[in-house]
Structure formats: structure tokens, C-alpha cells
N, C-alpha and C positions, 0 to 999 in steps of 0.2 A: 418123641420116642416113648416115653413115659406113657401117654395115650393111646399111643397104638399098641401098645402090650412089648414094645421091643427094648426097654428096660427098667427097673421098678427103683421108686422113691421111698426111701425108708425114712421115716419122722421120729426125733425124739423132742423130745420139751426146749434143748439148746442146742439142737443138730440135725442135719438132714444131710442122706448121702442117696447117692443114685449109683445103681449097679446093672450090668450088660451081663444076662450067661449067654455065652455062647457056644455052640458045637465047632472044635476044629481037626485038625486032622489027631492030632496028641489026645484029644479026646475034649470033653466038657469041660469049659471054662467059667468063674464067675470070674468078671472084672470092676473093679473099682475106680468108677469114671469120674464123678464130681462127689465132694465131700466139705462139711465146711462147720463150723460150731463148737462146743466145747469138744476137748479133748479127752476126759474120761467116759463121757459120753456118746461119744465116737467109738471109742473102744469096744462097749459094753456093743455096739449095733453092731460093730466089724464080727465080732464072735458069735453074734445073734442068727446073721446073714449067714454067715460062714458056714455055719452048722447047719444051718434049711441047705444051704449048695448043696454039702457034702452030700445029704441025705436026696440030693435030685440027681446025683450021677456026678455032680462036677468034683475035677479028681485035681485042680489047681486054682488059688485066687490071683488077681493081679493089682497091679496099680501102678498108676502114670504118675508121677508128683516130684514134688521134693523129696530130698534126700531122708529128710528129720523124716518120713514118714515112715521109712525102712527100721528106725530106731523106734518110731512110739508102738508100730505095730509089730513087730516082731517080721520084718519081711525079712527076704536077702536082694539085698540090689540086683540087677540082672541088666539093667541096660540103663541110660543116663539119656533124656528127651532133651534137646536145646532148641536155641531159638534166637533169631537176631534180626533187631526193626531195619526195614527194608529203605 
């Protein structure tokens, strides 16, 4: 997806996260798909993104994860993702 332009890789020196904007009906979304690295490092990229979204139209960020992620970045939970081996 990355290569075909349908979502972008952001790189720091102990982090790399991968981010989805997408159009939906609510309007312009960045999402927060894969993330992984240090954690103030992580930070500094969440707000870096954040702010290029804002300034492209999108009017909400997301993110799928764990909970702790709610807590480091400043989210509000909104839905909880499960999962059980088959």
C-alpha cells in the first residue's frame, strides 16, 4: 500500500509508523495503522503527521491498538478490536 501511494511510512532514527488518510462520509480521516519503536519518538512523529493531516483537510485521527496507546497519545477510546485463535 505504501507503494502504490494508498498509505505513507513515516521514519525516525527508533520508529516507524504507517498511516491511511482516508475520505469518508464524516469527512477526512488520518488513520493510524502500524507503529512501532521508541515511544517519545513516536510521539514527536504522531504530532508531526498530525499537523500535515490537519492542514490536508482531515478533520479526525485514529488508531487501532492497545489500550496504553489511548494513554501515551492523548486518544479517547472509542471502540475496543478483539480477537481469538481459531
Amino acid at each position: 500500500m505504501v507503494e502504490d501511494g494508498k498509505a505513507a511510512l513515516h521514519v525516525g532514527g527508533r520508529c516507524a509508523v504507517v498511516t491511511q488518510e482516508m475520505e469518508l462520509p464524516a469527512g477526512r480521516q488520518l488513520h493510524y495503522w502500524l507503529a512501532g519503536g521508541d515511544l517519545d519518538e513516536l510521539r514527536e512523529i504522531e504530532k508531526r503527521v498530525s499537523g500535515g493531516a490537519k492542514q490536508n483537510g482531515c478533520t479526525r485521527a485514529t488508531i487501532i491498538g492497545r489500550r496504553g496507546w489511548s494513554k501515551a497519545l492523548g486518544y479517547d477510546e472509542m471502540a475496543t478490536v478483539m480477537a481469538r485463535k481459531l
